[in-house]
C-alpha positions as CSV (number, residue, x, y, z in Angstrom):
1,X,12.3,2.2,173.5
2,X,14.2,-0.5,172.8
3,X,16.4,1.3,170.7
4,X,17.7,3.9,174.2
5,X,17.3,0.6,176.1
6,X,20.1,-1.8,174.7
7,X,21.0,-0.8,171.1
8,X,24.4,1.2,172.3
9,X,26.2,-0.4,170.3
10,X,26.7,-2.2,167.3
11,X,27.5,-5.7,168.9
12,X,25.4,-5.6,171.2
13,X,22.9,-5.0,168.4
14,X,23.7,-7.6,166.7
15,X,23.3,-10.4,169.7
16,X,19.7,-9.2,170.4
17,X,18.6,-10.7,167.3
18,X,20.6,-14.0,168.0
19,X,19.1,-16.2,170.1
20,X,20.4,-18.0,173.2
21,X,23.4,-15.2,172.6
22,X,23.7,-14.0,175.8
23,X,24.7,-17.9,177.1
24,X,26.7,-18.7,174.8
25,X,29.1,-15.1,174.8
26,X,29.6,-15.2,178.6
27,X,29.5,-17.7,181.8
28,X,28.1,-16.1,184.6
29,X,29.4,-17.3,188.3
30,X,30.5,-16.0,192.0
31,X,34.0,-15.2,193.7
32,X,34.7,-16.7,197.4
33,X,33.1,-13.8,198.6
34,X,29.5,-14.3,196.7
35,X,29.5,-11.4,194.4
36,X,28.8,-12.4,190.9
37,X,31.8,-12.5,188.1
38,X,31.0,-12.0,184.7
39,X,33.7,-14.4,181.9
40,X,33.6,-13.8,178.6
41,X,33.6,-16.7,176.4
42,X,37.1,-17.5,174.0
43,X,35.2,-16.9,170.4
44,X,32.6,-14.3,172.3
45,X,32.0,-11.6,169.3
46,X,31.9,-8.6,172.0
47,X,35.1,-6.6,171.6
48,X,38.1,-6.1,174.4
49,X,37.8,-2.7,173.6
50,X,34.4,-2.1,174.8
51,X,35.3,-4.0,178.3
52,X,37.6,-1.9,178.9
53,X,35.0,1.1,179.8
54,X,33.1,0.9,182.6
55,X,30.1,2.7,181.6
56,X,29.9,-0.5,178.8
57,X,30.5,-3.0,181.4
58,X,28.1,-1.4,183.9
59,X,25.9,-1.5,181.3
60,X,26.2,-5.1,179.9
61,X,26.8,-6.2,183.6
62,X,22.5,-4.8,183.9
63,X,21.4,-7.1,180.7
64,X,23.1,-10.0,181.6
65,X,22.2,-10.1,185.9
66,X,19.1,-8.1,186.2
67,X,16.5,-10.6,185.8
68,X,14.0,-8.1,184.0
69,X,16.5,-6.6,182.2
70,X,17.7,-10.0,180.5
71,X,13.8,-11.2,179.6
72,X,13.1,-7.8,177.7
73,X,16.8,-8.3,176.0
74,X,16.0,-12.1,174.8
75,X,12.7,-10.7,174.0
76,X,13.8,-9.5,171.3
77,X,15.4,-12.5,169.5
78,X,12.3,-14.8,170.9
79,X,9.8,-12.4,169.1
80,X,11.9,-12.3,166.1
81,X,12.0,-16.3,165.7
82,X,8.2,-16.6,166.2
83,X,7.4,-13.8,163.9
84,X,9.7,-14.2,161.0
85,X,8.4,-14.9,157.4
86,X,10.0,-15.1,153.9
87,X,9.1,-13.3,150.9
88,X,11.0,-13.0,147.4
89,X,13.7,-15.1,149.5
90,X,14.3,-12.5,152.4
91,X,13.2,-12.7,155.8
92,X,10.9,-10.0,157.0
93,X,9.4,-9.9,161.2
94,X,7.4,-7.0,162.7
95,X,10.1,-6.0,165.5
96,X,8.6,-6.8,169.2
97,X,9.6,-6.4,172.4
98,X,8.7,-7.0,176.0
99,X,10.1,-3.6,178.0
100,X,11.2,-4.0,181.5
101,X,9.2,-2.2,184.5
102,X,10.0,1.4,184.1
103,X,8.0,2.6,187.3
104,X,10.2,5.5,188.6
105,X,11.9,5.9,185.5
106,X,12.6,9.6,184.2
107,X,11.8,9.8,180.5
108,X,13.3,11.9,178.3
109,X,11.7,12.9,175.1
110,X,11.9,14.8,172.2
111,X,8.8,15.2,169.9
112,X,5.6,17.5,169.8
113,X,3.0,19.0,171.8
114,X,-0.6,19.2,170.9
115,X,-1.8,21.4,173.9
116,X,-5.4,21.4,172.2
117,X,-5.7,17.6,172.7
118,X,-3.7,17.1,175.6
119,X,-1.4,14.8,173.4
120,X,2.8,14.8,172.5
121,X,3.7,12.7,170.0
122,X,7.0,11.7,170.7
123,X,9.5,11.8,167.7
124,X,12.7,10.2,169.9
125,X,13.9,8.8,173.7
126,X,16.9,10.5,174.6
127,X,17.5,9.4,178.1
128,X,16.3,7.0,180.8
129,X,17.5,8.2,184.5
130,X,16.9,5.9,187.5
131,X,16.8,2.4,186.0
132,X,16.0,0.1,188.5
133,X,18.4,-2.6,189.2
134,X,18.8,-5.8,191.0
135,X,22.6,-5.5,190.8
136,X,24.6,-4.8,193.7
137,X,28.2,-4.6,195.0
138,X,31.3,-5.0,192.5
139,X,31.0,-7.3,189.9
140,X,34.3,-8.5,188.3
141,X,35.1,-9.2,184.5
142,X,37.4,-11.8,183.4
143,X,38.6,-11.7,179.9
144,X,40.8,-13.9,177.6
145,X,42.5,-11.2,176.3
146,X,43.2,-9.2,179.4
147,X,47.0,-9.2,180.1
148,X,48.0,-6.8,183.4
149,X,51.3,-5.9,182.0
150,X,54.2,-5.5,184.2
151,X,57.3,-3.2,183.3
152,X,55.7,-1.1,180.2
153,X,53.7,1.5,179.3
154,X,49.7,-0.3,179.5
155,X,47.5,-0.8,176.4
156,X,44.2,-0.2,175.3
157,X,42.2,-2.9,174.0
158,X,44.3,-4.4,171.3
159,X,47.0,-1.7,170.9
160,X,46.0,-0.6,167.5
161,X,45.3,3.3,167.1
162,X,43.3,4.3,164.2
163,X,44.2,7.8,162.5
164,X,40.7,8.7,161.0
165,X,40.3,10.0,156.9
166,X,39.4,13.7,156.6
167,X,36.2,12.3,155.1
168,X,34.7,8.4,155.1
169,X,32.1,6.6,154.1
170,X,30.2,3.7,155.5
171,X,29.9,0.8,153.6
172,X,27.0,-1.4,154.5
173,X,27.6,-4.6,152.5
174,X,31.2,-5.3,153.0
175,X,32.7,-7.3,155.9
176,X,35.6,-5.8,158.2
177,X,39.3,-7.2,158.1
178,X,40.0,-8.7,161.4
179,X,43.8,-7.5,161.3
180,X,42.7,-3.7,160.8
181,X,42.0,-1.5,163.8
182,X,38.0,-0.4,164.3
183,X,37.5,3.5,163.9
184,X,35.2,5.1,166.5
185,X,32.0,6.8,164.9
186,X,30.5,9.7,166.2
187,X,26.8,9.0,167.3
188,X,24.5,10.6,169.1
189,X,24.4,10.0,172.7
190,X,21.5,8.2,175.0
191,X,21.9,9.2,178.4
192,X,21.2,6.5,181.0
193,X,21.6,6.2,184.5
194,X,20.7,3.9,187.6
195,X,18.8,3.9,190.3
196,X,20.8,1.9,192.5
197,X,24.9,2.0,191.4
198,X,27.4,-0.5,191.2
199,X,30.9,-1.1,190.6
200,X,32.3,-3.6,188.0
201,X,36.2,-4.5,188.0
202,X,38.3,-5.2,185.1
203,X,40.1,-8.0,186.2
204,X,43.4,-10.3,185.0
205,X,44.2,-13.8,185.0
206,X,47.3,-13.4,183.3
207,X,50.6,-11.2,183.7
208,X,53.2,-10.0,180.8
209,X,56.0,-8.8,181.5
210,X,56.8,-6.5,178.8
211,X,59.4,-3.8,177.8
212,X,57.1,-2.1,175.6
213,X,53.8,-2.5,173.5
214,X,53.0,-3.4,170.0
215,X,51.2,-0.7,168.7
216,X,51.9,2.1,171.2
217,X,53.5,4.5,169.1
218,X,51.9,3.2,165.9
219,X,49.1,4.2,163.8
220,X,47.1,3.0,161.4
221,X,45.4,5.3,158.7
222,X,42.4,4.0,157.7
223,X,41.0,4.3,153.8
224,X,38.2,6.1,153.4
225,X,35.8,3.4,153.0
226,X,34.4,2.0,156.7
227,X,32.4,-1.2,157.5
228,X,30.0,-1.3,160.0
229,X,29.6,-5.4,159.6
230,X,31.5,-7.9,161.8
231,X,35.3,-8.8,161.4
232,X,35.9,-11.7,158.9
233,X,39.2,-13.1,157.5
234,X,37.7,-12.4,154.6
235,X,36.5,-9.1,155.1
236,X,39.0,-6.2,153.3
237,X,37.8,-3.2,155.2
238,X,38.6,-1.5,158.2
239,X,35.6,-1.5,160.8
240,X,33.5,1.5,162.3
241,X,31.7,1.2,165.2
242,X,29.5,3.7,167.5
243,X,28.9,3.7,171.1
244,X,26.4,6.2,172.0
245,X,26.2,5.6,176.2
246,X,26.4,8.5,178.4
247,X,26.1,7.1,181.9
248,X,25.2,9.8,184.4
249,X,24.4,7.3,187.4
250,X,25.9,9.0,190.6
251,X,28.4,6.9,192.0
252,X,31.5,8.4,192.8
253,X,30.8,7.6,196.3
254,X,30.9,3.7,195.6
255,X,34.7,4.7,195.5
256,X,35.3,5.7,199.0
257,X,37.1,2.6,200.1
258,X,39.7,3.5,197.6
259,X,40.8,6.1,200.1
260,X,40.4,4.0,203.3
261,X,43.9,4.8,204.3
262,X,43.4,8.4,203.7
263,X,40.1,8.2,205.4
264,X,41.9,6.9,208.4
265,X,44.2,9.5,208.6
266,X,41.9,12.0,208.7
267,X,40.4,10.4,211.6
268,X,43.5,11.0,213.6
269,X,43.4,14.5,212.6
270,X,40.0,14.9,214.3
271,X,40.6,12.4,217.2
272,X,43.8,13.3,218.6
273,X,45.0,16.9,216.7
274,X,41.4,18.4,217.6
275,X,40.2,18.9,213.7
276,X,36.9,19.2,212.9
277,X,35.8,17.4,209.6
278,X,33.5,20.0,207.9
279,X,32.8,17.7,204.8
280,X,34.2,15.1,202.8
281,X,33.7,14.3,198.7
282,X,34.7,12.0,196.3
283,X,34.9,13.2,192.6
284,X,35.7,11.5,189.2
285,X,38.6,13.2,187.8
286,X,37.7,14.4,183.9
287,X,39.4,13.2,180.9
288,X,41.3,15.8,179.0
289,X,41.8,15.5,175.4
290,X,43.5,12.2,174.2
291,X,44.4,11.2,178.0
292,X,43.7,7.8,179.9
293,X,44.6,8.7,183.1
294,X,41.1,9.6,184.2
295,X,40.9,5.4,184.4
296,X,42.9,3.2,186.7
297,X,44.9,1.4,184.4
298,X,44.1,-1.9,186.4
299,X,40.6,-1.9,186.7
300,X,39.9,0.3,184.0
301,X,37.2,1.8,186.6
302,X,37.1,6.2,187.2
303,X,39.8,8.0,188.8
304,X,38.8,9.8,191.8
305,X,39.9,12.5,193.9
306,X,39.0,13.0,197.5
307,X,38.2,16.5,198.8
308,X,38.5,17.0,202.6
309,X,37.5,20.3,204.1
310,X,38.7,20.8,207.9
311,X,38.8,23.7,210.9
312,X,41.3,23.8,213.4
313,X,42.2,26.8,215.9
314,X,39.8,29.2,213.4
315,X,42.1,28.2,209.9
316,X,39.9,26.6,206.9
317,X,42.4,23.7,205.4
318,X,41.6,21.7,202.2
319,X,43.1,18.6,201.7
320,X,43.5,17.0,198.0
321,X,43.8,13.1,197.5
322,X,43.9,11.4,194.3
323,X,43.8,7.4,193.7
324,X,46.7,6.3,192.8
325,X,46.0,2.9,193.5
326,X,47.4,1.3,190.5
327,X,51.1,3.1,190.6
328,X,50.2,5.4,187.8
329,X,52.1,8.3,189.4
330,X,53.6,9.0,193.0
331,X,51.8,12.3,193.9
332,X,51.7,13.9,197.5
333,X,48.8,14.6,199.1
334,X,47.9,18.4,198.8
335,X,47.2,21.0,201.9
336,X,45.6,24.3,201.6
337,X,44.9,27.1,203.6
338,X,45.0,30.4,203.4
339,X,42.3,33.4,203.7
340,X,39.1,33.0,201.1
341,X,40.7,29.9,200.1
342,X,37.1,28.0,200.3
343,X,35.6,30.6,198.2
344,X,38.5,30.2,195.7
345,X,38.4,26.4,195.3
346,X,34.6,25.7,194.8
347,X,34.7,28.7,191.8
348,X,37.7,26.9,190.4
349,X,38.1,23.5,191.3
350,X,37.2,22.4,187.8
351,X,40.0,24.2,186.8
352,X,42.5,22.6,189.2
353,X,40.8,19.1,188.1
354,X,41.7,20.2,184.3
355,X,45.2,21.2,185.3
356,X,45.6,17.7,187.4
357,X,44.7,15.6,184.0
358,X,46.5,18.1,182.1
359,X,49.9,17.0,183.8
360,X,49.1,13.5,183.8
361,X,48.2,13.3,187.4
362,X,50.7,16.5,188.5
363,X,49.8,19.5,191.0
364,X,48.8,22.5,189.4
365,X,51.4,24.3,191.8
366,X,51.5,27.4,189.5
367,X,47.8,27.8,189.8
368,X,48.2,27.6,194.0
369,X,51.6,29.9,194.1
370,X,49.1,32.9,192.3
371,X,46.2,32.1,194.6
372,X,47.6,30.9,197.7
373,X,51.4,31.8,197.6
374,X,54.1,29.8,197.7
375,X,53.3,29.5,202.0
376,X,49.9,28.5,201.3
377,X,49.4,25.0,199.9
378,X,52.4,22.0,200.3
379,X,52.7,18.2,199.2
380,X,52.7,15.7,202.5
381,X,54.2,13.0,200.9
382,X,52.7,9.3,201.9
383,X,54.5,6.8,204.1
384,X,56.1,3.9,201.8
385,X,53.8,0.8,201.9
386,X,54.7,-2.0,199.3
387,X,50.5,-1.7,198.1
388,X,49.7,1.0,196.6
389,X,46.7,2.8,198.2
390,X,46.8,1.2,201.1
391,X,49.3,1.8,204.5
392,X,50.0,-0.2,207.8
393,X,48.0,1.1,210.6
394,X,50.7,2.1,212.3
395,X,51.9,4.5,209.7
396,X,48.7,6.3,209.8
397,X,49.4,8.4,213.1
398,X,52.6,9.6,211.9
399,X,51.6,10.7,208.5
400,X,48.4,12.3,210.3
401,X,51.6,14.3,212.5
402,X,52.8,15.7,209.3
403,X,50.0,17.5,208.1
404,X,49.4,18.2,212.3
405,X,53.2,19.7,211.9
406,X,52.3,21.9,208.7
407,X,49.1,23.2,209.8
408,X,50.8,24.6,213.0
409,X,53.5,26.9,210.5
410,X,52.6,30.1,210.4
């Protein structure tokens, strides 16, 4: 239990059994606005890296401001100082743990049945869905070694890129080299999810400008020897490290009021042009193969697309809107109509999702021209608004008259 609980990853791991760790790794405090903000201490051992997902943050934002959460974390490290012993010069403890309330929880097990006694013996948890939570809102992170670059391409974590042997092995004695980059392991994942979702922001003090980054376009290939210890000067080898968290919590919908302006417009469709707004959905965009740009690069939090669906004078019209909130790309908003277009996009709109990520954040316009023909579908471009994702209100009602003025072509 504890293991599916908090052991995710291998530094995280490693500060259960240190005690007061939590504390001393990150300063908790509130914004102007009395959400909590989460800094990471200079010196904390928890890697950029893994701050720069947001399943991790979500995650570590649960262990370090849900009150039941935390206990059951320190737990660990308080049952391990009370219960430790030496023998023959090592130090041996019977691991304990205090688990959080579950009730609710959905359990997921593998293991075996005994239908004559009533009784499974359970072999492995492989999923908890519904934690409870006391966390609410957006929480932002602040770290030392965020940098929002301005004027080149944006980094991940530290900018290294590891290019993995066609074989390694683990080596679990030897320290890892500071200046070499960490190699991803495969692990099995642990599905989690909560019960009550929230946002956390990845969030800069500091601006670069920069005309390109260190490490971009560089690799590293790594020996085929891997570490799984902590980086040391001293260490010689390059790191491995797992991170086994699938988060399945359902909360595209905490990213509605990235589309406010959007939202607004649509309004105005149904106000004064007569549409009727049959439903509205927000869904993470998937990554595809190497890609980043199912995260905005700012916040590091999922991309989204909004899917509209709307009647007017008896025609069915779709509209597409992806956040591009951090100036990733400039992309249209896309209108479709067209006879048994409904049934066509929800049997492929996985597909068109694919073919967005697939042209880092492009229409699939090749895809519409064979379904739809060329009359069917069209980019409304936005107004121009110095922020990104967000417009005057006065522009609203005239981009709403654009897609008013489309609609009405036959």
């Amino acid at each position: 239990m504890a293991r599916v609980l908090f052991y995710h990853d291998p530094f995280l791991a490693r500060l259960s059994l240190q005690h007061n760790a939590l504390m001393e790794d990150f300063f908790l405090s509130k914004n102007d606005n009395g959400q909590p903000v989460v800094t990471v201490r200079e010196g904390a051992e928890y890697p950029i890296t893994y701050f720069n997902q947001d399943d991790n943050r979500r995650f570590l934002t649960w262990v370090l401001l849900d009150s039941a959460a935390r206990a059951s974390f320190e737990s660990i490290s308080t049952n391990l100082v009370k219960n430790q012993y030496q023998k023959n010069k090592y130090q041996y403890w019977n691991f304990q743990f205090t688990p959080p309330p579950l009730d609710g929880v959905d359990i997921g097990l593998r293991g075996w049945e005994d239908r004559e006694s009533k009784s499974f013996f359970v072999w492995e948890i492989i999923s908890l869905n519904g934690l409870p939570s006391e966390v609410t809102g957006e929480i932002d992170f602040f770290h030392p070694g965020y940098e929002r670059q301005v004027g080149g391409k944006p980094t991940v974590g530290d900018g290294k890129q590891a290019q993995a042997p066609d074989q390694y092995e683990l080596d679990d004695d030897e320290l890892s080299d500071t200046d070499k980059a960490t190699m991803g392991l495969a692990s099995e994942r642990v599905t989690i999810s909560f019960k009550t979702p929230f946002i956390t922001n990845r969030v800069s003090r500091k601006i670069k400008s920069v005309s390109n980054v260190f490490g971009a376009d560089e690799t590293e290939v790594l020996d085929s020897r891997l570490s799984t210890n902590e980086k040391e000067d001293s260490g010689e080898l390059p790191g491995g490290a797992w991170n086994n968290i699938d988060d399945e919590t359902d909360d595209a919908h905490l990213y509605l009021g990235k589309f406010q302006s959007f939202i607004n417009m649509v309004d105005v469709l149904e106000l004064a042009h007569g549409y009727e707004i049959l439903s509205r959905e927000i869904i993470k965009l998937p990554r595809v193969g190497e890609g980043k740009k199912h995260w905005l690069s700012d916040t590091q939090n999922p991309r989204c697309m909004a899917v509209v669906n709307l009647r007017h004078t008896n025609q069915n019209i779709t509209l597409f809107e992806i956040d591009t909130s951090d100036n990733a790309a400039k992309l249209s908003t896309m209108m479709i109509k067209g006879a048994n277009k409904d049934v066509w996009i929800s049997q492929n709109l996985n597909q068109v999702m694919v073919e967005i990520m697939k042209k880092s954040l492009g229409w699939p316009t090749a895809l519409f021209k064979t379904a739809f023909t060329k009359d069917g579908f069209a980019g409304i471009p936005h107004p121009k608004s110095k922020n990104p994702g967000s417009l005057p209100p006065e522009e609203i009602g005239p981009w709403a008259q654009r897609f008013a003025n489309w609609a009405s072509r036959s």
